[in-house]
C-alpha positions, 0 to 999 in steps of 0.5 A, spaced: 185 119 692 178 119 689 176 125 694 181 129 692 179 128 685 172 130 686 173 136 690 179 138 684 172 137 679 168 141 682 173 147 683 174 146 676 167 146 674 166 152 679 171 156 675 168 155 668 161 157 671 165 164 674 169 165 666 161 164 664 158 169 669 164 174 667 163 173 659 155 174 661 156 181 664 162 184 659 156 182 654 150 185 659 154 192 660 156 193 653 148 192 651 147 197 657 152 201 654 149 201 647 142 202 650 144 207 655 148 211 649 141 211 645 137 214 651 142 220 652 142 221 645 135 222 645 134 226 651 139 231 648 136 231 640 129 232 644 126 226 641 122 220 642 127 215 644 124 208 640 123 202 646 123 196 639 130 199 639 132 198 646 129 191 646 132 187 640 140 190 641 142 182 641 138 181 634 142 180 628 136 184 624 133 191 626 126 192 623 124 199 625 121 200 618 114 206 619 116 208 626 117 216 623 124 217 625 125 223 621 133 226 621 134 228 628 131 220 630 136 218 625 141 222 628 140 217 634 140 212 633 146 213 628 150 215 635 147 208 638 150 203 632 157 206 631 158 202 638 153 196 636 156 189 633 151 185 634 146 187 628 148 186 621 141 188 618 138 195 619 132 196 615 129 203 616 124 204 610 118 209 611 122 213 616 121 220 612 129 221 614 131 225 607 137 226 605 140 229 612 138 222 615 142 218 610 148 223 612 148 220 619 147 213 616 153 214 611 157 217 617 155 212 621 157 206 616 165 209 616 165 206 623 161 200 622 163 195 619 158 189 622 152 191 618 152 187 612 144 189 609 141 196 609 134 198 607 132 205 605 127 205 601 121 210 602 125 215 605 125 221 600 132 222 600 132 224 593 139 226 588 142 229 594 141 222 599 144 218 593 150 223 592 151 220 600 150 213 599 153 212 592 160 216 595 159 211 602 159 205 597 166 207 594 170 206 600 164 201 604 166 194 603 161 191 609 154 192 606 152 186 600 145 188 599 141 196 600 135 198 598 134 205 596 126 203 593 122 209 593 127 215 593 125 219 587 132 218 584 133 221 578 136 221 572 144 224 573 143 220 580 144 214 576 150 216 574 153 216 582 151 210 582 154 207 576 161 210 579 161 208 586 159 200 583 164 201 579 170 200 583 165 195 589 165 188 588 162 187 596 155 188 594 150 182 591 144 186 592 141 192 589 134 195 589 133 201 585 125 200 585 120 206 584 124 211 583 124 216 576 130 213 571 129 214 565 132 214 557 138 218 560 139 213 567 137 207 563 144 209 559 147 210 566 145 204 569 148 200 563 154 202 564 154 200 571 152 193 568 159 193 565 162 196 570 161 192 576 164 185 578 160 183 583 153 184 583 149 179 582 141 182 584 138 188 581 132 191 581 130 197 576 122 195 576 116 201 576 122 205 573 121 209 566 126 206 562 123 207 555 124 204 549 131 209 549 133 207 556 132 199 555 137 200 549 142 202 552 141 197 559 141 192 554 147 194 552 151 194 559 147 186 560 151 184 554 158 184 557 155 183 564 159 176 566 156 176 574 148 178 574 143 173 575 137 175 577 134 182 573 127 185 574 125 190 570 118 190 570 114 196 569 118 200 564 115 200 559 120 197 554 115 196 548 118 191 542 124 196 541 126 194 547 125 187 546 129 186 540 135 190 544 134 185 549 133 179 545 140 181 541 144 181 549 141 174 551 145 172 545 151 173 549 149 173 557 151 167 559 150 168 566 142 171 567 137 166 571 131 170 573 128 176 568 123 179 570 119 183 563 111 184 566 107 189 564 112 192 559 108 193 552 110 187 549 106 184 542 107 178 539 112 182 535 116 183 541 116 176 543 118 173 536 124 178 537 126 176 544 125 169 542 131 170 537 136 171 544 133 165 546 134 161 542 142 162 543 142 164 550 143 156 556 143 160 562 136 163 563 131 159 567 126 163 568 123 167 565 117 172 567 112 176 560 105 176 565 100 182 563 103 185 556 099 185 550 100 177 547 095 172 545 096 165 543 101 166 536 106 169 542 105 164 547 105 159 541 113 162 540 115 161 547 113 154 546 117 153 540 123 156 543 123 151 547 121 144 544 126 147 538 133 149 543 136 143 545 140 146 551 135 150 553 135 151 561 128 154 560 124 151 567 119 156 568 114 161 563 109 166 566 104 169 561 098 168 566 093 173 563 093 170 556 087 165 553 090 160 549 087 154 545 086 146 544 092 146 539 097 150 545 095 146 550 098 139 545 104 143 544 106 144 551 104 137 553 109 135 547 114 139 549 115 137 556 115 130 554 122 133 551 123 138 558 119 135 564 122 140 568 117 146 564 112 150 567 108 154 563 103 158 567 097 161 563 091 164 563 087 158 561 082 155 555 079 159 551 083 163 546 083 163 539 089 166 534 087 172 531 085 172 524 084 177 519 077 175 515 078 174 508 078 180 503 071 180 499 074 181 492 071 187 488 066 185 483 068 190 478 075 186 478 071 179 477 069 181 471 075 185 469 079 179 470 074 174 466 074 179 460 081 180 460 082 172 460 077 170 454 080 177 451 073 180 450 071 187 450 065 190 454 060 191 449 062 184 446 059 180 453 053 184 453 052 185 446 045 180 445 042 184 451 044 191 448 043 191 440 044 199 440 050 199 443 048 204 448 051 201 454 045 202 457 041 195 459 035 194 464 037 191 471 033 185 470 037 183 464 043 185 466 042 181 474 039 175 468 046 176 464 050 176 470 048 170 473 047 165 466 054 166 464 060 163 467 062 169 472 064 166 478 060 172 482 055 171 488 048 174 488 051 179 494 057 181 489 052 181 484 047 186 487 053 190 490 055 191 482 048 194 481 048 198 486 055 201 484 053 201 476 046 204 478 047 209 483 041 214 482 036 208 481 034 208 476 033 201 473 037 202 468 045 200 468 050 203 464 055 198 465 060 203 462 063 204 469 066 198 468 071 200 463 071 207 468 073 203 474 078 199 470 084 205 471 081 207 478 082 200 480 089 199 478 091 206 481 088 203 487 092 196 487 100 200 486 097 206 491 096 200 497 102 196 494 107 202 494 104 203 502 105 196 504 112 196 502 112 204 505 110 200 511 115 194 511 121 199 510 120 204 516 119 198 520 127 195 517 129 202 518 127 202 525 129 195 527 136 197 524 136 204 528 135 200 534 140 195 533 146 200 530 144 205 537 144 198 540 150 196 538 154 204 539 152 203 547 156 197 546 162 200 544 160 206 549 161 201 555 166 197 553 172 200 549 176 198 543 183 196 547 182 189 547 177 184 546 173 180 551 168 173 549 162 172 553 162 165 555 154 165 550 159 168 544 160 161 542 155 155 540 156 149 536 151 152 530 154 155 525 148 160 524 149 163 531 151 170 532 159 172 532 163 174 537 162 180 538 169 185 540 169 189 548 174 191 553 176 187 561 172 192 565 179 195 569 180 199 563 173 202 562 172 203 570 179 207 570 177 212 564 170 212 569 173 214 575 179 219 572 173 224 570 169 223 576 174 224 581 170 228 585 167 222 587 173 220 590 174 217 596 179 222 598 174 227 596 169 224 601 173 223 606 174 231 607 167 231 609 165 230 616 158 229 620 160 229 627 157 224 632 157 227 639 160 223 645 156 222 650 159 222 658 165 219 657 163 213 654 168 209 650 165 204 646 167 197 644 171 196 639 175 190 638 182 193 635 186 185 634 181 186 626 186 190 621 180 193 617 177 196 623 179 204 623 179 209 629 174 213 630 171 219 636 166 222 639 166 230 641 162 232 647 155 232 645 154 236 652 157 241 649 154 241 642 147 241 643 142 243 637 138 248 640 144 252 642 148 252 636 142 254 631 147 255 626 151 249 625 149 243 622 145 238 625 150 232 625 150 225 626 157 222 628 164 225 629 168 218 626 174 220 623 176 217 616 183 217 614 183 222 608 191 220 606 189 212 606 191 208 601 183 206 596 187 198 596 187 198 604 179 200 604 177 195 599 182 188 599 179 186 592 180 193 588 186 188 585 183 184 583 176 188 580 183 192 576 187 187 574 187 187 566 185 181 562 188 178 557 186 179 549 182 172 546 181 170 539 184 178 537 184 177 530 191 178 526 193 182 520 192 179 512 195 184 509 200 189 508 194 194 507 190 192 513 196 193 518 197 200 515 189 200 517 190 198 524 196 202 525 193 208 523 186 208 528 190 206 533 195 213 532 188 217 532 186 213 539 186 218 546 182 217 552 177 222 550 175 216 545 169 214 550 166 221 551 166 220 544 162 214 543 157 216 549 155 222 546 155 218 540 149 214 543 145 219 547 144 222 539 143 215 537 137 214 543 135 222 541 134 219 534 130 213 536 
């Protein structure tokens, strides 16, 4: 009995290693496929086949950055992975494949629904390589992070971008990094902020956003409810654009990490930050290194925190600022309040700028002390001129000064000399006093007049900015209802109020109903084929409902060399043109779905229901054209 248990054992044991060796061999010969296709496909594209790909097909992580892959090597290597399902990131950067190559890639990605992470970055794709991947990105519900660094992207390419993510909550992560948006994408880029559900990481850093482009970015951040983490180094921002991020701060209650190294920023920039700050609960790092502040801006960051109870700042980087004893006190204070701060700077060794005391005008000095005692001219220095000509001798005229009670030093002294006796002739004539008496007080309104000159240009400006901060607001978020960002309330009564916007669903379907040139259908029309290579049928699991069917024409008889006037392709998968946008993205429900109006004001009077009534018969959906051309001429006018 126990021996016919041993011998069922190992028949049994025997059996398992046979169901391994088989599932071994499945998954060697799907490889060989895979390598086999990449093989054949390079042969007939006349290209270097890339033996790092070959090695790695069972990594989940294809790095095959600087291999100078060029479109026809992208066109291959294209063919390869509509059967691969072994690799979730593909990273190509520096491969030079320009816009024909991001072709193949996109066709590639219809089939593909393995590969979660992209990097095309420096690969010169330009406004027609965005067009590709931004129409991928309507209908891709895969990817979760793409790179597109580096790419010369320019303004209107911002504007595919803005639409594709306006209906694709898959994707966290979204490098835009070194590429050519200025005031106009800044604009563009703000409404994808408002727009989007999903994305949680982006990066605008080396960019040329401006002054303009910062206010209507931050525009976008103020009714975003989903980013983190924000780069924007390197653009450029200047105070203006700090006092527009400072006003979206007051509101986002989801930002953690923001980047504004090297931005142009003064002292005054950060004071006009530090009033978001004082609002905002969620930012936790926060990062101003190589911008123009000194210790009275690093002294206000400081304050920031030992005065904001519920502050989350952990961490301030503003290393290549000197700061003082009295700095390093504060901070030691403060973290005694908030162990958890670091403040990461310069070094000891700073000092707080100070103007250096305006020297008073001697001529004034005596002004003012004849006009005190009610004297006249000729009454002070009549002992030393009897004749009353107004003229005296230096000597006695220094020797008069200096023996009476005229707060006057012997430099101020000597200095009034100089100006009396310009000629030098040793003699006085002290009537300049009474010359310089008119001049002086023309002087005195002319400097007054110029002060106040100054501080109203700069309220006008700062007022300028916030209306056109504000205009961008009500361009990304429409007026139908009301949505109140979760950093809107605060227990002081002095905080900002709570500002009127729109769910997104309303606003993304203004978007896409004048930009159906975008649409899924539209894209769907457009093919690049990938050639069949010897009959091989790829592996392709059909039990997943999202898979969709795909084929490969004969590469054999579709060479590139015979048919120079066609195209060069990358793959032949056929995508539905009839097929339903809610089958290609399950959470395309969910991201539409209207929200509900909260704390909507109700009507006094009889005279304000009248008001309302009457604005809302003069509502259409060309309101939100409106409200961007109106902020494109108030950016102009910034």
């Amino acid at each position: 009995m126990g021996r016919k248990y041993f011998q069922s054992q190992d028949s049994e044991d025997e059996f398992d290693k046979d169901l391994q060796s088989d599932d071994n061999k499945k998954k060697k010969n799907q490889e060989m496929s895979v390598a086999e296709l990449y093989m054949q496909a390079c042969k007939l594209l006349g290209v270097v086949p890339a033996s790092y790909f070959i090695r790695n097909l069972e990594s989940p992580t294809m790095t095959l950055t600087h291999y100078g892959l060029g479109p026809i090597g992208c066109k291959a290597l294209a063919i390869a992975l509509v059967a691969d399902m072994h690799i979730n990131t593909l990273e190509l950067a520096d491969n030079y494949i320009q816009a024909e190559g991001a072709k193949y890639i996109v066709e590639m990605l219809r089939a593909n629904l393995t590969i979660q992470h992209l990097d095309l970055s420096n690969n010169h794709l330009k406004s027609a390589g965005a067009e590709y991947v931004a129409n991928m990105l309507l209908g891709n519900i895969s990817l979760k992070s793409i790179k597109l660094s580096g790419n010369k992207f320019i303004d209107d390419d911002a504007k595919h971008f803005a639409d594709a993510l306006s209906t694709n909550s898959r994707v966290k992560e979204l490098d835009l990094s070194h590429n050519e948006f200025c005031g106009k994408g800044g604009e563009y880029l703000g409404q994808l902020l408002a727009n989007n559900e999903g994305l949680e990481v982006l990066d605008l850093s080396w960019n040329h956003l401006r002054m303009k482009g910062s206010v209507a970015f931050s525009a976008g951040l103020k009714v975003n409810m989903m980013l983190k983490h924000l780069d924007l180094s390197y653009n450029g921002f200047g105070n203006e654009g700090a006092l527009a991020m400072g006003e979206a701060l007051k509101f986002n209650n989801t930002l953690v990490h923001l980047n504004l190294n090297n931005n142009r920023l003064t002292n005054e920039g950060v004071s006009m930050l530090c009033r978001g700050l004082e609002y905002n609960d969620t930012l936790r790092i926060l990062l101003l290194a190589y911008n123009s502040l000194t210790v009275e801006g690093a002294l206000a960051l400081v304050n920031v925190v030992k005065n904001t109870a519920k502050t989350a700042l952990e961490e301030i980087n503003i290393c290549n600022v000197l700061v003082t004893e009295n700095f390093v006190n504060l901070l030691e204070l403060t973290c005694q309040e908030h162990p958890g701060l670091d403040v990461q700077y310069g070094g000891v060794g700073g000092f707080i700028a100070k103007k250096p005391p305006k020297r008073v005008d001697p001529m004034k000095v005596i002004q003012d002390y004849l006009d005190n005692r009610k004297l006249r001219l000729w009454d002070f220095f009549r002992n030393i001129d009897k004749d009353g000509t107004m003229h005296v001798p230096v000597a006695d005229f220094r020797k008069a000064v200096q023996q009476s009670s005229i707060p006057l030093d012997r430099y101020q002294i000597e200095e009034l000399i100089q100006r009396l006796d310009r000629d030098r002739t040793g003699i006085v004539d002290y009537r300049g006093l009474a010359d310089t008496r008119k001049q002086m007080m023309k002087d005195h309104r002319r400097q007054l007049r110029k002060f106040e000159s100054r501080q109203k240009k700069e309220k006008q400006k700062s007022d300028r900015i916030l209306k056109t901060f504000q205009t961008a607001v009500e361009a990304v978020t429409p007026r139908s209802s009301m949505v109140i960002s979760p950093g809107a309330f605060k227990e002081e009564s002095s905080g900002p109020q709570p500002f009127s916007a729109t769910p997104l669903s309303s606003w993304h379907h203004i978007v896409m109903s004048n930009s159906s040139r975008y649409s899924v259908t539209n894209l769907s029309s457009e093919h690049v084929h990938l050639p069949r290579i010897g009959g091989t049928s790829p592996y392709r699991p059909t039990s997943s409902p999202t898979m969709r069917s795909y084929s490969q024409p004969n590469l054999l008889a579709d060479s590139p060399r015979s048919a120079p006037g066609k195209p060069v392709s990358a793959q032949g998968i056929r995508s539905d043109p009839e097929m339903d946008h809610s089958k290609i993205s399950p959470t395309l429900n969910s991201l539409t779905r209207s929200r509900s109006a909260l704390h909507a004001k109700q009507p006094e009077g009889k005279v304000k229901t009248k008001k309302v009534k009457k604005r809302k018969t003069k509502k259409n959906p060309n309101n939100d054209s409106k409200n961007n051309t109106k902020l494109s001429s108030n950016l102009n006018c910034v």
